[in-house]
Backbone atoms as SQL, in Angstrom:
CREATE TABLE atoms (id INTEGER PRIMARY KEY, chain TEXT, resi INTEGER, resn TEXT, atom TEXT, x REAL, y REAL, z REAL);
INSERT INTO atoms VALUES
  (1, 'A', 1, 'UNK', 'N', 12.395, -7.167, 16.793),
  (2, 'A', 1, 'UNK', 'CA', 12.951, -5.938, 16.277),
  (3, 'A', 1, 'UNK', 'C', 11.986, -5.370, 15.232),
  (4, 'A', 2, 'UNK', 'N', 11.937, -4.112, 15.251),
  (5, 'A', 2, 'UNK', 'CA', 10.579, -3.569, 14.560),
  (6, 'A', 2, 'UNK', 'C', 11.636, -3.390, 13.149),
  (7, 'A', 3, 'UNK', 'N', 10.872, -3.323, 11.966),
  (8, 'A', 3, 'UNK', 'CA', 11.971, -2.823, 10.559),
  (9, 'A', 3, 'UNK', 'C', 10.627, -2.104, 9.992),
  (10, 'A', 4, 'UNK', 'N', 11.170, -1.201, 9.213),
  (11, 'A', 4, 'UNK', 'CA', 10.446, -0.222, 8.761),
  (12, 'A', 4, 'UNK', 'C', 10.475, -0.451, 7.168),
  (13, 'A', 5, 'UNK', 'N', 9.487, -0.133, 6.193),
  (14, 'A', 5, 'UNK', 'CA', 8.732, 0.088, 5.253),
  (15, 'A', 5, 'UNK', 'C', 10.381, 0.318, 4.476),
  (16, 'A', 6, 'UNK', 'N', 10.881, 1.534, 4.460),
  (17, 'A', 6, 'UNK', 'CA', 12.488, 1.486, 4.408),
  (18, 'A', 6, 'UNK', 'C', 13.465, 0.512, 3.832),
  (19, 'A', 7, 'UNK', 'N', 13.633, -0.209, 5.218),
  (20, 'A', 7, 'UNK', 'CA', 14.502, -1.378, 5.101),
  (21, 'A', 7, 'UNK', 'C', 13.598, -2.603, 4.697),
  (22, 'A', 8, 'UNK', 'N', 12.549, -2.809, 4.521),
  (23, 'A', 8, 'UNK', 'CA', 12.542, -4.049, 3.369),
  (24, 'A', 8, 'UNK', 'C', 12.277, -4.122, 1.736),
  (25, 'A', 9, 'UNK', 'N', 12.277, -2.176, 1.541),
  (26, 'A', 9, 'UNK', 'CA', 12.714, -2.063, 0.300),
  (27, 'A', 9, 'UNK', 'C', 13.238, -2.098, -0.179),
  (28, 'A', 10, 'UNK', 'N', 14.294, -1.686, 0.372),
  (29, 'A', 10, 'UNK', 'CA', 15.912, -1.928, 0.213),
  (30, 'A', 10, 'UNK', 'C', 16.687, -3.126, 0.205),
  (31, 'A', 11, 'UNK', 'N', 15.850, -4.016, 0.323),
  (32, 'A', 11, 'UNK', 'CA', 16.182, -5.720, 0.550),
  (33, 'A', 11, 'UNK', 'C', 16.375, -6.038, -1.280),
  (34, 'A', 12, 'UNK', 'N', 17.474, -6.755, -1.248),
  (35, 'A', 12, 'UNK', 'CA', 16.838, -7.642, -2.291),
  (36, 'A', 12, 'UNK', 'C', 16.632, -8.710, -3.084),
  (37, 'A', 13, 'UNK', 'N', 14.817, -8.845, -3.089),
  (38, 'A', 13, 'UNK', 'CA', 14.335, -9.404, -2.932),
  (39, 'A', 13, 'UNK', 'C', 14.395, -10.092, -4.822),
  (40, 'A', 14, 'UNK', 'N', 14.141, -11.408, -4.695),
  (41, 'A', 14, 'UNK', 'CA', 13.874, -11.940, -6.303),
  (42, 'A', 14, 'UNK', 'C', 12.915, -11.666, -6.871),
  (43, 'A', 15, 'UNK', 'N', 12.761, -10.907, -8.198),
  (44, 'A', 15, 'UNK', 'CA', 11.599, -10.585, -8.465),
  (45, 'A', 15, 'UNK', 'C', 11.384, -11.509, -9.728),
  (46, 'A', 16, 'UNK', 'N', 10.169, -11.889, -10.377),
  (47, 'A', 16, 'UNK', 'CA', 9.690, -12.975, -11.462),
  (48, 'A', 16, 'UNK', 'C', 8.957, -12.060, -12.634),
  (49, 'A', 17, 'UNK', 'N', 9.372, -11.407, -13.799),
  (50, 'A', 17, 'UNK', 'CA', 8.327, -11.243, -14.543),
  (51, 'A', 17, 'UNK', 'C', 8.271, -11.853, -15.854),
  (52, 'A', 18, 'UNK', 'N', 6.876, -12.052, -15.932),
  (53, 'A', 18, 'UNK', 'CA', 6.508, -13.377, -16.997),
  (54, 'A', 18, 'UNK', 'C', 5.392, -12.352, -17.863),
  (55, 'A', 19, 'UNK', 'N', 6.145, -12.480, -19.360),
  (56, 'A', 19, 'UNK', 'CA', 5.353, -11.880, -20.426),
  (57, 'A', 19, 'UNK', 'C', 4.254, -12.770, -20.576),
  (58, 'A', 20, 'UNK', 'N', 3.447, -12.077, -20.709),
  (59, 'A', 20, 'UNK', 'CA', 2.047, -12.447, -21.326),
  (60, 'A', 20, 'UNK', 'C', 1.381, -12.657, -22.999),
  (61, 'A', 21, 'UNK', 'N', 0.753, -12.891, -23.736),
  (62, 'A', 21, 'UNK', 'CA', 0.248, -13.524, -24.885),
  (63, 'A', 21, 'UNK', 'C', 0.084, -11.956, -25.735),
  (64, 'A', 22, 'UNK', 'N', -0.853, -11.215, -24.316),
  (65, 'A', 22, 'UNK', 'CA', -1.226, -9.969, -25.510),
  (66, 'A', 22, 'UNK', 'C', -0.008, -8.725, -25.580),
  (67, 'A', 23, 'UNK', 'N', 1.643, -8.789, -24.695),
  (68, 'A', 23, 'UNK', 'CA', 2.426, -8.150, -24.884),
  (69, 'A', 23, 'UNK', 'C', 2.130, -7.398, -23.420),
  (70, 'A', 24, 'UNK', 'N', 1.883, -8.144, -22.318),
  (71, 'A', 24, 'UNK', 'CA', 1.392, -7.055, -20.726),
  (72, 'A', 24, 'UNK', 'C', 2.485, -8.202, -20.432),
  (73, 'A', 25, 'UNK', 'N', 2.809, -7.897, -18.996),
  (74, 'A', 25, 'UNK', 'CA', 3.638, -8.567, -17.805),
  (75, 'A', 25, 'UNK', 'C', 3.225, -8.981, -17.029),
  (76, 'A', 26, 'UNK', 'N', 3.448, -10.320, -16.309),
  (77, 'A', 26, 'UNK', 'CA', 3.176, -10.305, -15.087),
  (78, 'A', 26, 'UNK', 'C', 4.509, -10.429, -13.783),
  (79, 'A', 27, 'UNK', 'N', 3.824, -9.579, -12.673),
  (80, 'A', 27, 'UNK', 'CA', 5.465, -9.767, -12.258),
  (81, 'A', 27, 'UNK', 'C', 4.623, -9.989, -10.584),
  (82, 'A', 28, 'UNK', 'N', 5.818, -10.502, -10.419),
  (83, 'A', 28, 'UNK', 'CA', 5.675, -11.485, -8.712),
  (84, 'A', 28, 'UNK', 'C', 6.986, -11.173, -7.917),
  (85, 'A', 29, 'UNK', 'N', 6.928, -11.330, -6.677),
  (86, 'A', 29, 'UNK', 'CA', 7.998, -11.823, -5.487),
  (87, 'A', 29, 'UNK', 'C', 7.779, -13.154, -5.424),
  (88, 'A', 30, 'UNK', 'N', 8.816, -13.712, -5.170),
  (89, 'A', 30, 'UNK', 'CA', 8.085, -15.191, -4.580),
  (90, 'A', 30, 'UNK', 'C', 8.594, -14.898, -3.278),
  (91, 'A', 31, 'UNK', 'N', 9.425, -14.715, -2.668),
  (92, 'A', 31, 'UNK', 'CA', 9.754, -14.390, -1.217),
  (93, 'A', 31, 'UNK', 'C', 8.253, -13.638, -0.137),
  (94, 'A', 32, 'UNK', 'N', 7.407, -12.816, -1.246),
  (95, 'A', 32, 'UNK', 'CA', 6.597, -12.059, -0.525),
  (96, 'A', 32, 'UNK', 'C', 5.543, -13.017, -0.769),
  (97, 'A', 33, 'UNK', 'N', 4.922, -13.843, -0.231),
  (98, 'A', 33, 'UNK', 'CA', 3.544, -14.466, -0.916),
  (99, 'A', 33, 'UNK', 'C', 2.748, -13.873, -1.189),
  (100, 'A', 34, 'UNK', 'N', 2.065, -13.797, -2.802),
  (101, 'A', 34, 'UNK', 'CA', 0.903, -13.009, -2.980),
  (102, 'A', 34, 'UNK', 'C', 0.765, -11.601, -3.291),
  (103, 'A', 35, 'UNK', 'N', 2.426, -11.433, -3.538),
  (104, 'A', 35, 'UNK', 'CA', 3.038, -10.371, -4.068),
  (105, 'A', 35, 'UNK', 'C', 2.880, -10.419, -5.214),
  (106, 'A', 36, 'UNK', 'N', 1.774, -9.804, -6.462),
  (107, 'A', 36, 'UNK', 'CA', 1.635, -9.982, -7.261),
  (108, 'A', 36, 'UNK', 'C', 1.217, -8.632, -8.213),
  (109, 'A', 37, 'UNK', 'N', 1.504, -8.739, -9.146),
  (110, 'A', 37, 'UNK', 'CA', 1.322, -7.393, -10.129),
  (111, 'A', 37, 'UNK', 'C', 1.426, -7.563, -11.339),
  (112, 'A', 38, 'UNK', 'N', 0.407, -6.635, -12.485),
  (113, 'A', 38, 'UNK', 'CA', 0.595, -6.459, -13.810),
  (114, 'A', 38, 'UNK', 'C', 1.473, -5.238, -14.400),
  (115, 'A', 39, 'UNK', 'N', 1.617, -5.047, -15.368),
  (116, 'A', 39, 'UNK', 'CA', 2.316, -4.325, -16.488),
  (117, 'A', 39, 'UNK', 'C', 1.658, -4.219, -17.816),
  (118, 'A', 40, 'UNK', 'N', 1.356, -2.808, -18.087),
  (119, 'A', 40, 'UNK', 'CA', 1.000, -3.465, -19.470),
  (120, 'A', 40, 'UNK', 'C', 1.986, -3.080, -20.912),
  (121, 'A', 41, 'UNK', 'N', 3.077, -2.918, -19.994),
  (122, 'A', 41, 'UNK', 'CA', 4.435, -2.126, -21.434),
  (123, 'A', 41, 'UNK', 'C', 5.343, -2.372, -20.407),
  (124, 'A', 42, 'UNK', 'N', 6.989, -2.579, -20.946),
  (125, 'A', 42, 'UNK', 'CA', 7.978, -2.877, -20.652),
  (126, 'A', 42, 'UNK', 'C', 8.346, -2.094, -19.637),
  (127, 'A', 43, 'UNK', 'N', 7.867, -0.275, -19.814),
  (128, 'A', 43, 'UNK', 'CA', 8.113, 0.856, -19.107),
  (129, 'A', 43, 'UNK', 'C', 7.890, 0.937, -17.740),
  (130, 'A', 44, 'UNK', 'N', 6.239, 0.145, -17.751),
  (131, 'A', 44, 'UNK', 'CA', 6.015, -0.393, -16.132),
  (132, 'A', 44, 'UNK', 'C', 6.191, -0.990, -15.143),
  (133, 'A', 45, 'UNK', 'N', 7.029, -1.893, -15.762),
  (134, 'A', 45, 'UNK', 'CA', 7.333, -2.693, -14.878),
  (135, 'A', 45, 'UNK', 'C', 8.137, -2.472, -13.540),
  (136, 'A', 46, 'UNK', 'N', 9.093, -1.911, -13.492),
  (137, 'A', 46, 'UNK', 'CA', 9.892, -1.476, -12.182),
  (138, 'A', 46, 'UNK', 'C', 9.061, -1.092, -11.228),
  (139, 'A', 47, 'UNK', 'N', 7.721, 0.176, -12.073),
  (140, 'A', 47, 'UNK', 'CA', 6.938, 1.291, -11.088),
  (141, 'A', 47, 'UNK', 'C', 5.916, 0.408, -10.736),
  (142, 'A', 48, 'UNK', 'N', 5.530, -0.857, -11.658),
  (143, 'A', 48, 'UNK', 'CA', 4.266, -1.533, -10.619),
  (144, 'A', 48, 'UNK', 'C', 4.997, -2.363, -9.952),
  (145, 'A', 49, 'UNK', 'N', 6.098, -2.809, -9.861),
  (146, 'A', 49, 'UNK', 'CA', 6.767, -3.357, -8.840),
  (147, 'A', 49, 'UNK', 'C', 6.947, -3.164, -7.685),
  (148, 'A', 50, 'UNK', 'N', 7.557, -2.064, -8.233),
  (149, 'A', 50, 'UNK', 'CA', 7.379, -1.564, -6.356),
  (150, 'A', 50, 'UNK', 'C', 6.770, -0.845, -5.661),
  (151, 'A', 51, 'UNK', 'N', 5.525, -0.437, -6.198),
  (152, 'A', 51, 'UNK', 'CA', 4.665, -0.274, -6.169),
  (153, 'A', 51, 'UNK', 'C', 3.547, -1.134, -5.657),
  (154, 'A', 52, 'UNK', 'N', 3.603, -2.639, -6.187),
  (155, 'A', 52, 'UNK', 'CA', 3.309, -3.606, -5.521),
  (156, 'A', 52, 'UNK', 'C', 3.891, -3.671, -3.854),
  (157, 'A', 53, 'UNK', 'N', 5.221, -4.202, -3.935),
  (158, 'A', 53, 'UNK', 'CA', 6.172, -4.425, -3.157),
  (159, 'A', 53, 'UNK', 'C', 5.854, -3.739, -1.913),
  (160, 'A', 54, 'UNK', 'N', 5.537, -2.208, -2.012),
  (161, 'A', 54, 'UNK', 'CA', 5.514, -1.281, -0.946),
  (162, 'A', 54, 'UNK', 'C', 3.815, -1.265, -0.261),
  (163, 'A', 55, 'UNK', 'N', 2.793, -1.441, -0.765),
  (164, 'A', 55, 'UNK', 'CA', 1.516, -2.081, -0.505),
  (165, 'A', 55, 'UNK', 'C', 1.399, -3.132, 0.192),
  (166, 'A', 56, 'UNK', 'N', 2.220, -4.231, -0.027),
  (167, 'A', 56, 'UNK', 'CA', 2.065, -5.616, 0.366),
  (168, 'A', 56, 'UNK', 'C', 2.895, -5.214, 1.437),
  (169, 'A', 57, 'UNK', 'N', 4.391, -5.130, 1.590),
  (170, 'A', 57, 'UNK', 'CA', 4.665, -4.849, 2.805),
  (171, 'A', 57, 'UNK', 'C', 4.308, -4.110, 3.860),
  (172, 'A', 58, 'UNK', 'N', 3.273, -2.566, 3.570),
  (173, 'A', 58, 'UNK', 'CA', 2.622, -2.031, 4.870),
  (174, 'A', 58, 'UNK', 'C', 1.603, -2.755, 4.990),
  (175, 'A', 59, 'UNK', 'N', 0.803, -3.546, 4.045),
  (176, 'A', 59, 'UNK', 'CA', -0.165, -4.200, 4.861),
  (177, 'A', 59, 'UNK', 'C', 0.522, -5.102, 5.815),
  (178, 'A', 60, 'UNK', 'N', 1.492, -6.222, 5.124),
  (179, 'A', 60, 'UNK', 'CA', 2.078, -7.232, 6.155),
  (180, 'A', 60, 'UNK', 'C', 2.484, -6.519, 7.897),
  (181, 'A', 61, 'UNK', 'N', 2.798, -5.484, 7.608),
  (182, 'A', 61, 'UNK', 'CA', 3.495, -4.796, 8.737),
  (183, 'A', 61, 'UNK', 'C', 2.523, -4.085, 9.599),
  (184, 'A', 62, 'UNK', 'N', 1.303, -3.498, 9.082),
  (185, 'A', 62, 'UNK', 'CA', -0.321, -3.669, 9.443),
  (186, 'A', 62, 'UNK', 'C', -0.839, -4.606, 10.262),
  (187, 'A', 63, 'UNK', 'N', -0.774, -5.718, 9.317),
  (188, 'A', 63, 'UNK', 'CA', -1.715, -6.727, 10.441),
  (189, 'A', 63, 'UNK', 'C', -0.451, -7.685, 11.100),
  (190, 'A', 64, 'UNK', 'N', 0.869, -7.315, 11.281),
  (191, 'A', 64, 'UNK', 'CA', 1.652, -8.201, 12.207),
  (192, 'A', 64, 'UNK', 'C', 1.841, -9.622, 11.264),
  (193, 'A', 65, 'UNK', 'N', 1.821, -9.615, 9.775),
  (194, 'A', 65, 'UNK', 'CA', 2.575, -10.705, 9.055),
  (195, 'A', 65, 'UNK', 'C', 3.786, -11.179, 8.987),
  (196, 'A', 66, 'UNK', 'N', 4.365, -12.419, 9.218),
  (197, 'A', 66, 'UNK', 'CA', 6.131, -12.253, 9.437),
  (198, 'A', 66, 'UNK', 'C', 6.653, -11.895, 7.778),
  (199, 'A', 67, 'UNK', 'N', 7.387, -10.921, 7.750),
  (200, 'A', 67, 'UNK', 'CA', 8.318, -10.913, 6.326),
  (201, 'A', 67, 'UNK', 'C', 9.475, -11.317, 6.427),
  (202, 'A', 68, 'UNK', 'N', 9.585, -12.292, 5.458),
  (203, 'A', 68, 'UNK', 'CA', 10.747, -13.445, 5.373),
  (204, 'A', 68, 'UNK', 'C', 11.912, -12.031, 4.447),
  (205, 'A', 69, 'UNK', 'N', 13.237, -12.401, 5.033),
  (206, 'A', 69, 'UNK', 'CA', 13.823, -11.366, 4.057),
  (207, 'A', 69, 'UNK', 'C', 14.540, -12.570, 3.201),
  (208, 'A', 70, 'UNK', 'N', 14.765, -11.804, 2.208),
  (209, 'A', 70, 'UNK', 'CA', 15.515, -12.576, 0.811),
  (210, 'A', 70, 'UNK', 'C', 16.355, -13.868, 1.226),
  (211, 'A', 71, 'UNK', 'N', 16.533, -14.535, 0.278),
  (212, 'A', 71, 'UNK', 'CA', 17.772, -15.864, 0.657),
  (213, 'A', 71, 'UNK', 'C', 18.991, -15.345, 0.191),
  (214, 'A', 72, 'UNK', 'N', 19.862, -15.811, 0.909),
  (215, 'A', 72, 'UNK', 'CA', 21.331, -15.321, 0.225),
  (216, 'A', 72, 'UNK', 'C', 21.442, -16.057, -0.837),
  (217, 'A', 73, 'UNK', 'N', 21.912, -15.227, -1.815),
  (218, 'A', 73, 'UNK', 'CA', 22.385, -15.799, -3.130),
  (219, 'A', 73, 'UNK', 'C', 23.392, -15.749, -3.769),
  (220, 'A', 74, 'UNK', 'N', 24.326, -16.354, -3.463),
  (221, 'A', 74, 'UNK', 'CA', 26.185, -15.963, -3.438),
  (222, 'A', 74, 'UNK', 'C', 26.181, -17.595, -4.183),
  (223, 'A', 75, 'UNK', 'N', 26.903, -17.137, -5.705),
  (224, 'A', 75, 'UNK', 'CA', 27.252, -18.402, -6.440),
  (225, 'A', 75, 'UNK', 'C', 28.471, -19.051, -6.398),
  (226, 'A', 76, 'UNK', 'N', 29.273, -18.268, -4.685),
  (227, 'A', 76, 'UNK', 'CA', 30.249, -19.220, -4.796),
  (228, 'A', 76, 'UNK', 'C', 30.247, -20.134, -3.726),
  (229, 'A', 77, 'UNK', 'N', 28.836, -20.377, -2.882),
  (230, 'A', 77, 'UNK', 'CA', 28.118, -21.405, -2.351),
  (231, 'A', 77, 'UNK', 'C', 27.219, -22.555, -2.838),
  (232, 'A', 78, 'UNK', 'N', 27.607, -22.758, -4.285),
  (233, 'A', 78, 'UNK', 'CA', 27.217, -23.417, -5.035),
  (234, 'A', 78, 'UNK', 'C', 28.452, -24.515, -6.179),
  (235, 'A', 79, 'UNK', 'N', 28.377, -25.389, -6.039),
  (236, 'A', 79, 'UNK', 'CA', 29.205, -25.955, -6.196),
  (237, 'A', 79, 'UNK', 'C', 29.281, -26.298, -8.082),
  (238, 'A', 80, 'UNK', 'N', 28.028, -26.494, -8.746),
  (239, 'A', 80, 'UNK', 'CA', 27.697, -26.845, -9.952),
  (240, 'A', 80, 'UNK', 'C', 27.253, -28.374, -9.790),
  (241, 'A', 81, 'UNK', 'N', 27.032, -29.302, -8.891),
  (242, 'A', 81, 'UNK', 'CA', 27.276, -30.637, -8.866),
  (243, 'A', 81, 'UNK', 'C', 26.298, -30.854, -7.947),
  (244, 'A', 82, 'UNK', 'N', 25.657, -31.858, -8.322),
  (245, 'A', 82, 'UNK', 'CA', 24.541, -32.384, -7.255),
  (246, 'A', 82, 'UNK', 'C', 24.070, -34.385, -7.808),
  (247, 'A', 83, 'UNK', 'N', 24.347, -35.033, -6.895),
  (248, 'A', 83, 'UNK', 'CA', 24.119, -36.285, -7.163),
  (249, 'A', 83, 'UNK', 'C', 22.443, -36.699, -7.345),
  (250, 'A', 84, 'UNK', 'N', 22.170, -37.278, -8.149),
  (251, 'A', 84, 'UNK', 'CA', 20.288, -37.887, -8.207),
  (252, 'A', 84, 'UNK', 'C', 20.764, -39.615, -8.854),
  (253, 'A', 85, 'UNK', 'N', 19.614, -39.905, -7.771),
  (254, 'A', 85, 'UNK', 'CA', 19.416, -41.277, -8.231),
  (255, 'A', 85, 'UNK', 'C', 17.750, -41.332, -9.034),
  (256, 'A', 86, 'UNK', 'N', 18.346, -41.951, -9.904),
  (257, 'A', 86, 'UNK', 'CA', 16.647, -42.036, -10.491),
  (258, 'A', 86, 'UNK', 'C', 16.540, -43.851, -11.315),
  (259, 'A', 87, 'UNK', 'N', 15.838, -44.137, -11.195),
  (260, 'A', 87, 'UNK', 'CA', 15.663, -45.420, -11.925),
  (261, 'A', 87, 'UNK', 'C', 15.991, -46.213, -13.040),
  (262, 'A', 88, 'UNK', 'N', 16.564, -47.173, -13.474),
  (263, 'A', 88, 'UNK', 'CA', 17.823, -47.681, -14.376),
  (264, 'A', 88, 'UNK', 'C', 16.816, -47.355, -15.492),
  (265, 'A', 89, 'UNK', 'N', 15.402, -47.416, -16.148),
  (266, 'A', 89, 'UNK', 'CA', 14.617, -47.193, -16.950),
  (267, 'A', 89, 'UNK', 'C', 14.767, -45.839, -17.425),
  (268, 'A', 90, 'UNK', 'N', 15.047, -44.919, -16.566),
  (269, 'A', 90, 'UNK', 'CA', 14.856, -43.319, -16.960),
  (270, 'A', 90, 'UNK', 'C', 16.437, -43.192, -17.489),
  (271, 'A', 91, 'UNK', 'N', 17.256, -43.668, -16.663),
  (272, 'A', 91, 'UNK', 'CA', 19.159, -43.680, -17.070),
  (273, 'A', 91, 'UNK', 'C', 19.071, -44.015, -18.394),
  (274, 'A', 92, 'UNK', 'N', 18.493, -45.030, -18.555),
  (275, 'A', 92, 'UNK', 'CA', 18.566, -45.876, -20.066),
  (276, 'A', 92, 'UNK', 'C', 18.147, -44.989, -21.004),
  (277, 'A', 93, 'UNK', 'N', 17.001, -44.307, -20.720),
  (278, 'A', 93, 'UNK', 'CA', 16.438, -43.528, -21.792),
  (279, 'A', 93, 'UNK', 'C', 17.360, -42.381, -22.001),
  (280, 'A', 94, 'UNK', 'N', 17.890, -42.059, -20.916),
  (281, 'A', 94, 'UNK', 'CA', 18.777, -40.773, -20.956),
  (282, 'A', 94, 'UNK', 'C', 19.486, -40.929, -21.783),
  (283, 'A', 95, 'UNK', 'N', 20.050, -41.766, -21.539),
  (284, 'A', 95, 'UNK', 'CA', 21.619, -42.358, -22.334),
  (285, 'A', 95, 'UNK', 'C', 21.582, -42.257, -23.759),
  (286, 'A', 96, 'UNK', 'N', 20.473, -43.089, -24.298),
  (287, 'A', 96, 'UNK', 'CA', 19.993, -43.141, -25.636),
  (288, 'A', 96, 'UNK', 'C', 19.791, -41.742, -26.151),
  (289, 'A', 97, 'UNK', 'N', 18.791, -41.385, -25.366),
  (290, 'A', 97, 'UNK', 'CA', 18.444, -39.918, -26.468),
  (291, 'A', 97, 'UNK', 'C', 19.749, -38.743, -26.144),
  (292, 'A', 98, 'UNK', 'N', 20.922, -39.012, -25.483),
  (293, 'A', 98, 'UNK', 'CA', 22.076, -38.242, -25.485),
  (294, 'A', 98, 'UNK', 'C', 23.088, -38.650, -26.666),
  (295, 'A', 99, 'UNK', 'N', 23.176, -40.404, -26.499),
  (296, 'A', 99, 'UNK', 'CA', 23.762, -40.935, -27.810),
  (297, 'A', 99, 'UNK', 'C', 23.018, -40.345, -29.197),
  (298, 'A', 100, 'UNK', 'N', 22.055, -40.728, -29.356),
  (299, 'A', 100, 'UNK', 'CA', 21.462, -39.753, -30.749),
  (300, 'A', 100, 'UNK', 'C', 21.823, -38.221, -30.937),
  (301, 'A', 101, 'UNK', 'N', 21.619, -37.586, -29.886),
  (302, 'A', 101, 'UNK', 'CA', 21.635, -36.180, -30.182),
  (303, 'A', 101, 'UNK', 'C', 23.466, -35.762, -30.617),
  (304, 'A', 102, 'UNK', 'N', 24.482, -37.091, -30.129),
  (305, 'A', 102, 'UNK', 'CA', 25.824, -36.677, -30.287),
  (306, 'A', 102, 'UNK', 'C', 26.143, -35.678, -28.911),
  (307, 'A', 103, 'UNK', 'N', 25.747, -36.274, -27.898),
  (308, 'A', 103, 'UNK', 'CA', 26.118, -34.730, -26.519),
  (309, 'A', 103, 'UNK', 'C', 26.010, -36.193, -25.737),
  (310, 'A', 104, 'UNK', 'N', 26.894, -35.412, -24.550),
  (311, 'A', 104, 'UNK', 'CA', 26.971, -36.538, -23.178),
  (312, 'A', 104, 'UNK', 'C', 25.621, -35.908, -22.635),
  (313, 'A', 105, 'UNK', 'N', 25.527, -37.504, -21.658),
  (314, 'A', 105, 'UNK', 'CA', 24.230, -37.067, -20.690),
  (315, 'A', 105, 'UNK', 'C', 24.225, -36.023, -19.973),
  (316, 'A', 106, 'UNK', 'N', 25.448, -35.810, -19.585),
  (317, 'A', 106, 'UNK', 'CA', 25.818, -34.718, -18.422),
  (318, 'A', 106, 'UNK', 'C', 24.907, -33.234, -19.661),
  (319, 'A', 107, 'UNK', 'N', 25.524, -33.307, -20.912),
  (320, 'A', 107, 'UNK', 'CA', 25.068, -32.046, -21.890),
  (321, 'A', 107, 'UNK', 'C', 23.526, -32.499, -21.928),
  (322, 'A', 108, 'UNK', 'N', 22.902, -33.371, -22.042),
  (323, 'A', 108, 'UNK', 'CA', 22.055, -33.955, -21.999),
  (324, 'A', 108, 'UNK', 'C', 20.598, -33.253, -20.994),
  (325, 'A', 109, 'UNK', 'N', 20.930, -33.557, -20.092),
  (326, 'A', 109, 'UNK', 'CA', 20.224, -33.367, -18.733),
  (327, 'A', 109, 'UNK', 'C', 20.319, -31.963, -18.418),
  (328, 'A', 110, 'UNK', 'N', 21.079, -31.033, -18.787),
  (329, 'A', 110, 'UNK', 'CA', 21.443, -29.858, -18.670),
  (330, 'A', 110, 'UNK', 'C', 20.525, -28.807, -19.908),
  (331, 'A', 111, 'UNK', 'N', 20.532, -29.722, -20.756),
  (332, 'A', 111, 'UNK', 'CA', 19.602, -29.615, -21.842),
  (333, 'A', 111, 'UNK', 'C', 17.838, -29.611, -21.245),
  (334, 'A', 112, 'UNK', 'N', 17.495, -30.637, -20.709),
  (335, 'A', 112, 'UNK', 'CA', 16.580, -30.878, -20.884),
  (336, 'A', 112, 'UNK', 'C', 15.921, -30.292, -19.061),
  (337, 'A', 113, 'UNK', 'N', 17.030, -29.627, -18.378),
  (338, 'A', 113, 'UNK', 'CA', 16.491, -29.123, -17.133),
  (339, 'A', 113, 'UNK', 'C', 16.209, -27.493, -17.460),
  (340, 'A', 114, 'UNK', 'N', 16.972, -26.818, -18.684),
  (341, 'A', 114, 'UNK', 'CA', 17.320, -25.660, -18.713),
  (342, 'A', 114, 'UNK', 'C', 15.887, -24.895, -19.442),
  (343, 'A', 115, 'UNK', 'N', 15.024, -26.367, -20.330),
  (344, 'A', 115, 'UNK', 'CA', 14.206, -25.964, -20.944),
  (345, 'A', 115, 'UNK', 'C', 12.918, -26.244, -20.046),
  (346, 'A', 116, 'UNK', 'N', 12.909, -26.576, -19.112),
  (347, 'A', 116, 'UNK', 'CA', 12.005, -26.798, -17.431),
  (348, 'A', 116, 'UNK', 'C', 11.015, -27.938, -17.784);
């Protein structure tokens, strides 16, 4: 099925922008590989976006690249809960530095995933 320039703008897609040191942006798709773009003020960002966005997709659609469309992202397919096994050495440590801080591991780990 052919899709047009159009309809994968209209998609949407996750976009990433990551401030920079001297006060510029950088902003990405990750869905689009290599979808990539600067900013150099807060103001720009949307217009080099898609601006990006619309470049990368006529080329993809140019040379016959597959474009992946977005993942569904519905948070009530998400449960909050996910089981990990990890090694009685790493548990142990967990445990401890949750006991010190006064927070359960569960606050713990949530802590220490949120800060990446």
């Amino acid at each position: 099925m052919n899709r047009t320039i159009d309809y994968y703008m209209n998609l949407p897609y996750r976009i990433e922008i990551i401030p920079d040191e001297e006060g510029g942006f950088t902003i990405m798709y990750p869905e689009l590989p290599g979808c990539i773009t600067t900013a150099d003020s807060s103001e720009r960002i949307l217009q080099n976006a898609t601006d990006a966005k619309k470049t990368w997709l006529e080329a993809a659609i140019e040379d016959g690249v597959e474009i992946r469309e977005p993942a569904e992202r519905n948070p009530e397919d998400y449960s909050g809960q996910f089981k990990l096994r990890i090694p009685k050495s790493l548990h142990m440590a967990l445990s401890l530095n949750a006991k010190r801080e006064g927070i359960s591991m569960n606050q713990y780990c949530i802590y220490l995933l949120s800060k990446g």
